[in-house]
C-alpha positions in Angstrom: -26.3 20.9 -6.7 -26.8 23.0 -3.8 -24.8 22.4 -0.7 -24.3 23.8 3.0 -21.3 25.9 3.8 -18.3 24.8 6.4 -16.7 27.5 7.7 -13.3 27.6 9.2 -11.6 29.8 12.0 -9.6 32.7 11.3 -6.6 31.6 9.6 -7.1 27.6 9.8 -7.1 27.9 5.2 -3.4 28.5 5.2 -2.8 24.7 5.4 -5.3 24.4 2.6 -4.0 27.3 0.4 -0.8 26.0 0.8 -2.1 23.2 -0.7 -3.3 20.2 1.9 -6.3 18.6 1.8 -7.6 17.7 4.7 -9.3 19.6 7.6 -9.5 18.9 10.9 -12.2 19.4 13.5 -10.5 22.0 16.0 -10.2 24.1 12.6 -14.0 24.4 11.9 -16.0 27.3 13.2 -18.8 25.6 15.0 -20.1 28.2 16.4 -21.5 29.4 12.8 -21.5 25.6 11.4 -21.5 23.2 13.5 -20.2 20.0 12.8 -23.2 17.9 14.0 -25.6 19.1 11.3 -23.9 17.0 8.3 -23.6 13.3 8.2 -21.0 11.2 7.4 -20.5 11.4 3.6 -21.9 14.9 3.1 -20.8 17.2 0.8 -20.6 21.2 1.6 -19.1 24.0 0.6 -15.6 25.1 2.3 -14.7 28.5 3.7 -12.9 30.7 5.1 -13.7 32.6 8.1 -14.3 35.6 5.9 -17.1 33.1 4.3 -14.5 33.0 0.8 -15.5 29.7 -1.0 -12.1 27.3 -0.7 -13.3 24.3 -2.8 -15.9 21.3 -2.3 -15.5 19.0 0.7 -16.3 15.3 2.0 -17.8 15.3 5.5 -17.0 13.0 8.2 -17.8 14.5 10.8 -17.3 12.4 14.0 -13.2 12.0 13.2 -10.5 14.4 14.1 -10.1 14.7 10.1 -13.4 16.1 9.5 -12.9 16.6 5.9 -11.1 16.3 3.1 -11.1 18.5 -0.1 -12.5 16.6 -3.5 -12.4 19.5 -6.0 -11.4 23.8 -5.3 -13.9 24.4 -7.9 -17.2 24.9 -6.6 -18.8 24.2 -9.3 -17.5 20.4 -9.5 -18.2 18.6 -6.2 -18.4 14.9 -6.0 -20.6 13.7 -8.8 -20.4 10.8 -12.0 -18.8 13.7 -14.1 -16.0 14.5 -11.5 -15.2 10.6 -10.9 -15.2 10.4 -14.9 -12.6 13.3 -14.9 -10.2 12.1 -12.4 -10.2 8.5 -13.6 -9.2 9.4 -16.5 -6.6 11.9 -15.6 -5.1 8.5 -13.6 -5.4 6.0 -16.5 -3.5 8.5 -18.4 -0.6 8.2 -16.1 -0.7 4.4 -15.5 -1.0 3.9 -19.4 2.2 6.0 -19.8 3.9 4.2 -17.0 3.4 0.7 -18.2 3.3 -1.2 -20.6 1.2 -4.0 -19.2 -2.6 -2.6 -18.0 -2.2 -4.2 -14.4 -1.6 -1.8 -11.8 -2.8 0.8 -9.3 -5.0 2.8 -10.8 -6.4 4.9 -7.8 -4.0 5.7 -4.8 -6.8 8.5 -2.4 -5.6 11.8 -1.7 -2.6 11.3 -4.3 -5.0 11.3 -7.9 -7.2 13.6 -5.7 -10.0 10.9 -4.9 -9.8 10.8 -1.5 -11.2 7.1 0.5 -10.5 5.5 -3.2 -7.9 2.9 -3.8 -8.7 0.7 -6.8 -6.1 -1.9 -8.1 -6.5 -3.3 -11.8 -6.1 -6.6 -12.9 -6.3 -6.2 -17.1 -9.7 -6.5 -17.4 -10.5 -7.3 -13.6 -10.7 -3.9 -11.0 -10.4 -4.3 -7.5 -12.0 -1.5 -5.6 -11.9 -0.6 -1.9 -14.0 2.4 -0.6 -12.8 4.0 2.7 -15.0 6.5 3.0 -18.7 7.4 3.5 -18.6 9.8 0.9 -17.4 7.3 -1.3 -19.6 4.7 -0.4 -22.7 6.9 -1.0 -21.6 7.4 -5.0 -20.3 3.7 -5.4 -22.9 3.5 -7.9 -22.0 6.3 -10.1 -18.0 5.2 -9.1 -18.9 1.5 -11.0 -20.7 3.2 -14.0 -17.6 5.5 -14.6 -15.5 3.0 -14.0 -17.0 0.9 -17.0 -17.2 3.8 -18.8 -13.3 5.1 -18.8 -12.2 1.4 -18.2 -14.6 -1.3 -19.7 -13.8 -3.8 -17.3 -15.0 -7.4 -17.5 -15.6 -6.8 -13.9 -15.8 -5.5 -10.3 -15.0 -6.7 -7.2 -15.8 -4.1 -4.1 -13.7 -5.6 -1.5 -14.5 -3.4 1.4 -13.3 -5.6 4.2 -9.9 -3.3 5.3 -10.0 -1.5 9.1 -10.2 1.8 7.5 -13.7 1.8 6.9 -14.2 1.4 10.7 -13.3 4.8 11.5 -16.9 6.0 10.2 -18.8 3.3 11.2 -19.2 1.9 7.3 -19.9 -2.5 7.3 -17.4 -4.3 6.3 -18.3 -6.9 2.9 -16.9 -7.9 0.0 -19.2 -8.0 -3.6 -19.0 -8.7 -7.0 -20.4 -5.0 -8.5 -20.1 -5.6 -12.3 -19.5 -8.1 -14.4 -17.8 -11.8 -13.1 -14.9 -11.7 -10.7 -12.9 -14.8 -10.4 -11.5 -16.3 -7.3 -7.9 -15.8 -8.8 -6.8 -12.8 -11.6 -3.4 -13.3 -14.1 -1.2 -10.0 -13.7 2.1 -9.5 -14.8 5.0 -7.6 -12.7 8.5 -6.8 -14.4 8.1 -9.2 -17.3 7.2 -12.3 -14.8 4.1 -13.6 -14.7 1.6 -14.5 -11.7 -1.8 -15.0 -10.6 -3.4 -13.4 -7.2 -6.4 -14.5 -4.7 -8.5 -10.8 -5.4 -11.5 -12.0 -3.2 -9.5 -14.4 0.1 -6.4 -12.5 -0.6 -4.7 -10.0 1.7 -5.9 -6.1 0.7 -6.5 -5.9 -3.0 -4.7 -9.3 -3.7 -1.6 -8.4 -4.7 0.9 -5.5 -3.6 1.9 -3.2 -6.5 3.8 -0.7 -4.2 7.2 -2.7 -4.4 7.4 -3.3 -8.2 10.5 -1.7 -8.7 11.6 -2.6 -5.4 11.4 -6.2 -6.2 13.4 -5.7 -10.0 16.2 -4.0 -8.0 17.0 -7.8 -6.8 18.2 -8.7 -10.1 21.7 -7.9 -10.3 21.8 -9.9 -6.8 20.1 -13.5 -7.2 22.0 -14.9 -9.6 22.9 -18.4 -8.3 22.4 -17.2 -5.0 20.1 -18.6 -2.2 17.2 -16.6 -1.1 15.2 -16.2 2.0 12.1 -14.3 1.1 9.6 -13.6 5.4 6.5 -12.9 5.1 6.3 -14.0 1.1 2.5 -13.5 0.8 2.4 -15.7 -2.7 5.9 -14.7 -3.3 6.2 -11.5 -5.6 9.8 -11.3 -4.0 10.6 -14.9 -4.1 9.2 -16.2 -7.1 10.9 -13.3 -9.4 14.1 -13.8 -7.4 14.0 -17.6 -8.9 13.6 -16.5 -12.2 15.9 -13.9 -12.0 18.4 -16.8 -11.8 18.7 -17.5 -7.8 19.6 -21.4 -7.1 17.3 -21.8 -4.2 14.4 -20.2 -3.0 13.0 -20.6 0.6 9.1 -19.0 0.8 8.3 -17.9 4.8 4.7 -17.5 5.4 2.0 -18.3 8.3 -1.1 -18.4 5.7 -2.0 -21.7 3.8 -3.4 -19.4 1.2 -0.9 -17.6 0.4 1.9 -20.6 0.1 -0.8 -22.1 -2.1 -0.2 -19.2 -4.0 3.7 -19.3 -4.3 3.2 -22.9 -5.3 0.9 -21.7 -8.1 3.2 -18.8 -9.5 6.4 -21.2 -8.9 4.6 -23.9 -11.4 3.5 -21.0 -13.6 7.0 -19.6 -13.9 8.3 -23.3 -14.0 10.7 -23.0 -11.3 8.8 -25.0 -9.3 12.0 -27.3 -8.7 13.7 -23.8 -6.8 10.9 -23.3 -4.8 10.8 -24.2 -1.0 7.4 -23.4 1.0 7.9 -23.1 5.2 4.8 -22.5 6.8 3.9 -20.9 10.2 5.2 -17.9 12.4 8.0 -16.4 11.0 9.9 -15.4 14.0 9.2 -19.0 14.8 11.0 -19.8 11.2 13.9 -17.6 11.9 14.4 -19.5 15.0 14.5 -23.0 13.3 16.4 -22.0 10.6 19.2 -20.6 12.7 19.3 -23.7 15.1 19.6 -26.3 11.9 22.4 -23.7 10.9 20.8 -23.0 7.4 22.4 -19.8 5.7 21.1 -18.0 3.3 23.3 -15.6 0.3 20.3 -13.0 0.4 17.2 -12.9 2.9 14.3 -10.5 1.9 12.4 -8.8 4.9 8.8 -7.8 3.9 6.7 -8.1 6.7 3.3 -6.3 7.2 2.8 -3.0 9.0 4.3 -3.2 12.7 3.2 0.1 13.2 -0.6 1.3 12.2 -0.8 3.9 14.8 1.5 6.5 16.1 0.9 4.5 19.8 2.5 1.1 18.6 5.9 3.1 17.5 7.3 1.3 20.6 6.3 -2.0 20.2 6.2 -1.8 16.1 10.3 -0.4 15.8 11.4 -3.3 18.8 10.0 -5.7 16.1 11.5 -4.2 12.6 14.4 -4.5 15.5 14.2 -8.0 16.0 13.3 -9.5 12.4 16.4 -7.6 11.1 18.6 -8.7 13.4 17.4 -12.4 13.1 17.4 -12.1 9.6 20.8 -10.7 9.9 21.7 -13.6 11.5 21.2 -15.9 8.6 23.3 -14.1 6.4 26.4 -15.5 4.5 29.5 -13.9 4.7 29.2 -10.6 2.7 25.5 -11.4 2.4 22.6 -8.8 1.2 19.3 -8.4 3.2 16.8 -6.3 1.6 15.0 -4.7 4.3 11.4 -2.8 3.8 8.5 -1.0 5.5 5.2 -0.8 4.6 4.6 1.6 7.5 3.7 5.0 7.1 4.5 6.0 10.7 8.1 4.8 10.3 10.4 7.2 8.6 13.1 5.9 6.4 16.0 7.5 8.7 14.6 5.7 11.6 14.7 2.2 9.5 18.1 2.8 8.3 19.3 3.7 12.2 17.1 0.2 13.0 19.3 -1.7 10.6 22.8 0.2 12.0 22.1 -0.9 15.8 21.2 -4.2 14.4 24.2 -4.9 12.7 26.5 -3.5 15.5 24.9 -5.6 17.7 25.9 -8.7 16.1 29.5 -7.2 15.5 28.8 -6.6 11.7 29.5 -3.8 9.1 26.6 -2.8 7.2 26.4 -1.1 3.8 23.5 0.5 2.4 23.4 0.1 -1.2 20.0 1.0 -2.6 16.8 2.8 -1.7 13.8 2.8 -2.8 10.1 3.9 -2.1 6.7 3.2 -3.7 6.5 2.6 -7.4 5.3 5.8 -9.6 1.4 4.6 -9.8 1.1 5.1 -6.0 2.0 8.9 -6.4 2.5 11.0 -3.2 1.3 13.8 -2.3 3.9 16.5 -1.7 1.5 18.0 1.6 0.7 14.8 2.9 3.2 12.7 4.0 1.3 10.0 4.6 1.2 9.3 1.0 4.6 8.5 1.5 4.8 5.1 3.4 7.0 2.1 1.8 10.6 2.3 2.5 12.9 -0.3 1.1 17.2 -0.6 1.7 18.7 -3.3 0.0 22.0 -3.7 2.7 25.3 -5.8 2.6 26.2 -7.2 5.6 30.1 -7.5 6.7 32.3 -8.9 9.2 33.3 -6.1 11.8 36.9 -7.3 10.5 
């Protein structure tokens, strides 16, 4: 395969040598390539302003991350063979990880397939393309997926905002095999089933496995809280970890169908409380009817997706804490998490202090923890790096 060269201005490799992958536009030399001849999805050859070869590229050329590297060796750019490699080179990890075959198998820039995420189900893959480069080889994508995987099927779901950033359609296909509505998976010995094709992302979140066995040691006989519970990975393995009581906060009809499913699944059906609609809303009502709660778990989607909403996103991580805060028991434990990337930890933890002193309370942080081990990160690029989780006791200022 023969492809076009992208040059770079003097000295705009370090980043790249030192081991980064992406390149942004202000770094190319246009002058000598310019950056409306490719297409989104194009491949070309990277280089250095001396014209030294720096590795195979995707394009997209419209974005202020123009490119991103695939592969340093020329001689391997995006191709069946290359997607072949890297797969397996991830199913490797995952198969040493765990002992159960659901999982993310394909986390972008971090298994060095950058646009690709692709959860796995056993024998169901759930595969989400956010790039044009990727979308141009789905094709050779499914065929070595059914070659390193042997999946009973494929769903594409390609229906996330990412793909907007280079004009791709949004959709959501069967590409192999038969996909059902709903796929069995299995997280920390507890058993569930997830809606892969109406379900949020993927259909399930595999990021806060280990976040979600750390609640063990806490539940037992306690009552539990779980906001924004999705289909309740938190709440439904708090109830079998042994808590008394479980309260499941969600605005999505879906989704509490879901925690009913897994409750009656797990038979703890009888623990299992479902309150639908705003949570905020919930917080409200649960404070005025003076509920209390041993342990509330605070999960909520990404308040900030963009550098601009840091504002407006921390104010609300400010607000659900401190209402959640407010539920507490004496002594009580919230487990507070962040899914996004543009909140650092530090800043989360100084969220929680301020909301605590606030309401007069002493806070203790007792645990951390991040993203499970099969969404690696990538040591240059900390955006690899987004889920934060503290599980907190909150005490009396006396």
């Amino acid at each position: 395969m023969s492809l076009p060269s992208l040059r770079l201005k003097a000295n705009a490799d370090r980043r790249l040598r030192a081991g980064h992958l992406w390149v942004y536009s202000n770094e190319v030399d246009t002058e000598n390539t310019p950056l409306t001849a490719f297409q989104a999805g194009d491949q070309a050859v990277l280089e250095n302003s001396s014209g030294k070869s720096l590795g195979v590229v995707a394009l997209s050329p419209n974005n202020l991350i123009c490119a991103r590297l695939l592969s340093r060796d020329v001689q391997h750019p995006l191709t069946k063979s290359l997607l072949v490699h890297r797969l397996n080179v991830a199913l490797s990890l995952r198969e040493t990880l765990f002992n159960t075959d659901c999982y993310r198998l394909v986390f972008g820039e971090a298994d060095l397939l950058p646009g690709l995420v692709i959860d796995r189900f056993s024998d169901i893959l759930v595969v989400q393309l956010a790039s044009a480069a990727m979308e141009r080889h789905k094709t050779e994508l499914i065929e070595a997926l059914v070659q390193v995987v042997q999946p009973k099927g494929i769903l594409l779901k390609n229906d996330s905002s990412a793909r907007e950033a280079e004009a791709l359609p949004s959709y959501v296909e069967t590409a192999f095999g038969v996909v059902p509505d709903w796929v069995a998976l299995e997280e920390n010995g507890i058993k569930f089933e997830a809606p892969i094709i109406a379900g949020q992302k993927t259909g399930w979140f595999y990021d806060h496995r280990l976040n979600r066995a750390r609640l063990q040691p806490y539940v037992q006989g306690k009552r539990v809280l779980d906001l924004f519970s999705y289909i309740g990975g938190w709440g439904i393995q708090a109830a079998v970890f042994g808590a008394s009581d479980v309260v499941c906060v969600d605005a999505s009809t879906l989704a509490l169908d879901g925690v009913e499913r897994n409750a009656a699944l797990n038979q703890v059906d009888e623990k299992v409380t479902c309150l639908e609609g705003d949570v905020f809303e919930a917080l409200k009502a649960l404070k005025n009817a003076e509920e209390r709660f041993d342990i509330v778990i605070a999960d909520p989607p990404a308040f900030i997706k963009r550098k601009k909403d840091l504002r407006n996103g921390e104010a609300a991580y400010r607000r659900l804490n401190e209402q959640a805060m407010r539920l507490l028991t004496r002594d009580g434990i919230l487990v507070s998490a962040s899914c996004s990337m543009h909140l650092p930890e530090d800043d989360l933890q100084g969220i929680l202090l301020s909301s605590a002193r606030h309401l007069d309370r002493n806070i203790q942080i007792l645990e951390r923890g991040g993203q499970g081990p099969d969404h690696p990160v990538h040591p240059a690029i900390a955006e690899t790096r987004y889920i934060k989780s503290l599980t907190c006791r909150i005490l009396p200022s006396s």
